[in-house]
C-alpha positions in Angstrom: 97.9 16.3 -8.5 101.7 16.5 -7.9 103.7 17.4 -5.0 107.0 18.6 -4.2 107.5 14.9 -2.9 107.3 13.9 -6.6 107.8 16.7 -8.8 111.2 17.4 -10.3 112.9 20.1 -12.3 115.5 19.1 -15.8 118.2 20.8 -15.0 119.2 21.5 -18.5 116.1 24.2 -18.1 118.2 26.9 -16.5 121.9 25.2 -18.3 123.1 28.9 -18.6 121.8 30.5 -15.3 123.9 27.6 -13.8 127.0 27.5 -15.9 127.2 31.6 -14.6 125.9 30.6 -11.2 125.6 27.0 -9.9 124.9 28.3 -6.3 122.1 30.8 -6.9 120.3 28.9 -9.8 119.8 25.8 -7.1 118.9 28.4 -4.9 116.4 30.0 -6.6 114.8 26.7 -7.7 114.8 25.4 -4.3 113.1 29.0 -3.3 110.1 28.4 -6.1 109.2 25.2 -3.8 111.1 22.6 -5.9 112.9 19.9 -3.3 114.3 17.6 -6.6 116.1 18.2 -9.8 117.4 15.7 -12.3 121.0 16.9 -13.6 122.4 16.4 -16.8 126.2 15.6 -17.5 126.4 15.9 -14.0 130.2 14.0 -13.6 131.1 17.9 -14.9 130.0 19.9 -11.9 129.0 16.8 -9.8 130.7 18.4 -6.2 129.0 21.6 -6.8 125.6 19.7 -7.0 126.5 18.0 -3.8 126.9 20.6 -1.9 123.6 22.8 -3.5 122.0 19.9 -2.5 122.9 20.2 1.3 122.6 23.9 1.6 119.4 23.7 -0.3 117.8 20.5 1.0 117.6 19.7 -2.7 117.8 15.5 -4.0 118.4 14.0 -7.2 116.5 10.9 -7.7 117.4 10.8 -11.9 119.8 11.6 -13.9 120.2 12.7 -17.2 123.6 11.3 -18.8 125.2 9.4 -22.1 124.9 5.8 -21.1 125.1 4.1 -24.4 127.9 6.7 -25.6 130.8 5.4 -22.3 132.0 1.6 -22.6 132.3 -0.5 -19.3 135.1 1.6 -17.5 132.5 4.5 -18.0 129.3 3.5 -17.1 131.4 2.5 -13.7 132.6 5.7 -13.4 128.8 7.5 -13.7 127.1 5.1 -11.9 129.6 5.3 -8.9 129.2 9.2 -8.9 125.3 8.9 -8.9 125.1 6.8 -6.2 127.6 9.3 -4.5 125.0 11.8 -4.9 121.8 9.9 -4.1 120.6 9.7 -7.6 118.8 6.0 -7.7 117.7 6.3 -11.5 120.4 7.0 -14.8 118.5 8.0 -17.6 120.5 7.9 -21.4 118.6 11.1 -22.9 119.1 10.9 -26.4 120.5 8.2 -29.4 121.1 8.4 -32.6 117.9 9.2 -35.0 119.2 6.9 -37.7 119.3 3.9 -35.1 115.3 4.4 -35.4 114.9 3.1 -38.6 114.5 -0.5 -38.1 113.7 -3.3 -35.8 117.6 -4.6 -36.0 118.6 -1.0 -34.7 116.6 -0.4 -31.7 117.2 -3.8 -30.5 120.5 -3.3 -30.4 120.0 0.2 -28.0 117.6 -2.4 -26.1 120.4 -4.5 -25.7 122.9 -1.8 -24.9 120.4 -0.2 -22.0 119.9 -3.9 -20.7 123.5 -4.9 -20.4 124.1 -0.9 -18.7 121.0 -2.0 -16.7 123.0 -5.3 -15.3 125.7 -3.1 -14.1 123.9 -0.6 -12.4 122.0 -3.2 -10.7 125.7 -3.7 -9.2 125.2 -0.1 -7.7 121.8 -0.2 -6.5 120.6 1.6 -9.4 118.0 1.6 -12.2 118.8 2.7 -15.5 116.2 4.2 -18.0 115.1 5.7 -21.2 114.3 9.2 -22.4 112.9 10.1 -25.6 112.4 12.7 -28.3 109.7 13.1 -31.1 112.0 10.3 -34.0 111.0 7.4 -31.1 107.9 8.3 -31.8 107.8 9.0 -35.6 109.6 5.9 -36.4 106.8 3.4 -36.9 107.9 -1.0 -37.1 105.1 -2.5 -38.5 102.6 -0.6 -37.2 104.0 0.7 -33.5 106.3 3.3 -33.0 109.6 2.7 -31.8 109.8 3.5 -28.9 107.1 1.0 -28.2 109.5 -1.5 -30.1 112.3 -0.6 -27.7 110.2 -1.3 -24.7 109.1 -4.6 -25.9 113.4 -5.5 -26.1 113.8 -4.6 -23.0 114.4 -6.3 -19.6 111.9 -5.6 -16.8 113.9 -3.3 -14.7 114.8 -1.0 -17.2 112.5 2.3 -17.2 111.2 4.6 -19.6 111.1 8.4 -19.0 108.5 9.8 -21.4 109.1 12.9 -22.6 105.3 13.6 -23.1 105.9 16.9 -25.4 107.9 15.4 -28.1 105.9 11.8 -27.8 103.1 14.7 -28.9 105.2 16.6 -31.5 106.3 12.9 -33.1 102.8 12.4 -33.6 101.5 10.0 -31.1 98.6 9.9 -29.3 100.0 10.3 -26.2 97.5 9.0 -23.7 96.9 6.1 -25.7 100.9 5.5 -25.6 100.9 5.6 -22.3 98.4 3.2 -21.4 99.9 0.8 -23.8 103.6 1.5 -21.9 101.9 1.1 -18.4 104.5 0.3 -15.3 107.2 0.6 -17.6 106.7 4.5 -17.4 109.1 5.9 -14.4 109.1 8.9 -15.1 107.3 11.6 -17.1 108.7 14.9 -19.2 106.2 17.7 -18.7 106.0 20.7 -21.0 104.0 22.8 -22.5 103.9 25.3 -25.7 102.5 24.9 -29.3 103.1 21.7 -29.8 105.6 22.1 -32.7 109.0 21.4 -33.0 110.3 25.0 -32.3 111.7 25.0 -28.9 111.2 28.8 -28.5 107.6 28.1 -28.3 107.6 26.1 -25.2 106.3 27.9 -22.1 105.3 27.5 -18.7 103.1 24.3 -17.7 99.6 25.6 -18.0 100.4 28.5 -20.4 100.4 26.3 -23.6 97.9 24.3 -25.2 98.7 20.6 -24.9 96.4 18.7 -22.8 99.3 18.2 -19.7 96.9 16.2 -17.8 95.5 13.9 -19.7 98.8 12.5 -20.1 99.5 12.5 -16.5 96.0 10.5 -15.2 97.2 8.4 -18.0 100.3 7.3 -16.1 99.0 6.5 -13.0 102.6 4.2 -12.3 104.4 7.4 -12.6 107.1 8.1 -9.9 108.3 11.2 -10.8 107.1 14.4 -13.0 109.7 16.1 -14.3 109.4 20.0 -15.7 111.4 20.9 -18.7 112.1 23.6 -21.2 114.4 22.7 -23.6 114.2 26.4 -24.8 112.0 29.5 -24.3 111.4 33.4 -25.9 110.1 34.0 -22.1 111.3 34.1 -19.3 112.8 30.9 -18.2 112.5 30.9 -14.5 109.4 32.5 -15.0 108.4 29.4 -16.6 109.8 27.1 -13.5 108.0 29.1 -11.2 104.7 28.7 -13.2 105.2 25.7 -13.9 105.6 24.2 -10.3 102.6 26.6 -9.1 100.3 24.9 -12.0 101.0 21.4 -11.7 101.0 21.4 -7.7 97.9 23.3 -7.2 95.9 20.5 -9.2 93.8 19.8 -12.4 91.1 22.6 -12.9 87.5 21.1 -11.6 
């Protein structure tokens, strides 16, 4: 079962709602019971979250934000701003595909997470993973890469695991879990089809993947996170569901 204490909603579910209204959408989420939320690009409306966050009693403990794509200077800049706003875990969301294709190429974003890791450490911060469904289609001699990446990287970096694409990439997701163990922070939890259309995702509970078997199979887990990266529903529909399902607890 998951709380408010350690349930969290991707901001980039409700991207439009807040580019038109910042104020209300925090709001609204805070009014469906929500009490965290993990931003994305945040450094772009970063004092408009701060002060959501007091009005709505709202925290940030992750972040969604381009890591490997900001050189030294930058990384300082984001992880100085997180720390300004409470956020104790910065989370690179997405790398190139390509990168993928060999052992070389995701040891070198091992090695770029683990040097941004180093300086956050500066900060009091953690800095993590999140991935999509190529992590998981990309297979190195027999384990897919995002299992690669994990065995490159140093102990105190995280992994967010985005447990809908980790399905639509074609892993077995429970098993994946197991095998990443403490390493997993955070989990991504959706729901829909299954497929690679974003349209189809909906509400957790209203789809068909098996949302919590991959939850008791991360018992290290800090943090759930809800997200829709797209829907033909109703969106905060969806969030409302979504936190109603997952906090009243798995179905005897």
């Amino acid at each position: 079962m998951l709380t408010a204490s350690n349930l969290s909603l991707q901001l980039y579910t409700v991207r439009n709602a807040l580019a038109e209204d910042l104020d209300g959408t925090l709001g609204r989420i805070a009014g469906f019971g929500y009490t965290q939320v993990e931003p994305f690009a945040f450094l772009d409306f970063a004092d408009g979250l701060a002060t959501g966050f007091a009005k709505y009693g709202l925290s940030a403990p992750s972040t969604h934000v381009g890591l490997l794509k900001a050189d030294e200077a930058g990384q300082e800049t984001i992880f100085a701003a997180a720390k300004d706003l409470g956020i104790t875990t910065v989370i690179d969301p997405h790398t190139d595909p390509a990168r993928w294709q060999t052992a070389e190429g995701i040891k070198e974003i091992a090695d770029g997470l683990n040097t941004a890791a180093e300086r956050a450490a500066a900060h009091g911060l953690t800095v993590g993973y999140h991935n999509h469904a190529f992590e998981l289609e990309s297979m190195i001699d027999g384990q897919h890469g995002l299992e690669v990446l994990a065995a490159h990287l140093a102990p105190e970096v995280v992994l967010e695991v985005d447990t809908y694409w980790a399905f639509a990439g074609g892993a077995n997701v429970p098993a994946l879990l197991r095998r990443l163990g403490d390493r997993v922070y955070a989990l991504h939890i959706k729901d829909g089809d299954g497929s690679m259309d974003n349209k189809k995702q909906v509400g957790v509970g209203d789809g068909s993947l098996p949302v919590w078997d991959f939850i008791e199979a991360a018992p290290s887990m800090k943090l759930g996170v809800v997200e829709l990266d797209d829907t033909s529903g109703d969106v905060f529909e969806c969030v409302e569901r979504s936190f109603a399902y997952l906090t009243a607890g798995k179905a005897a």
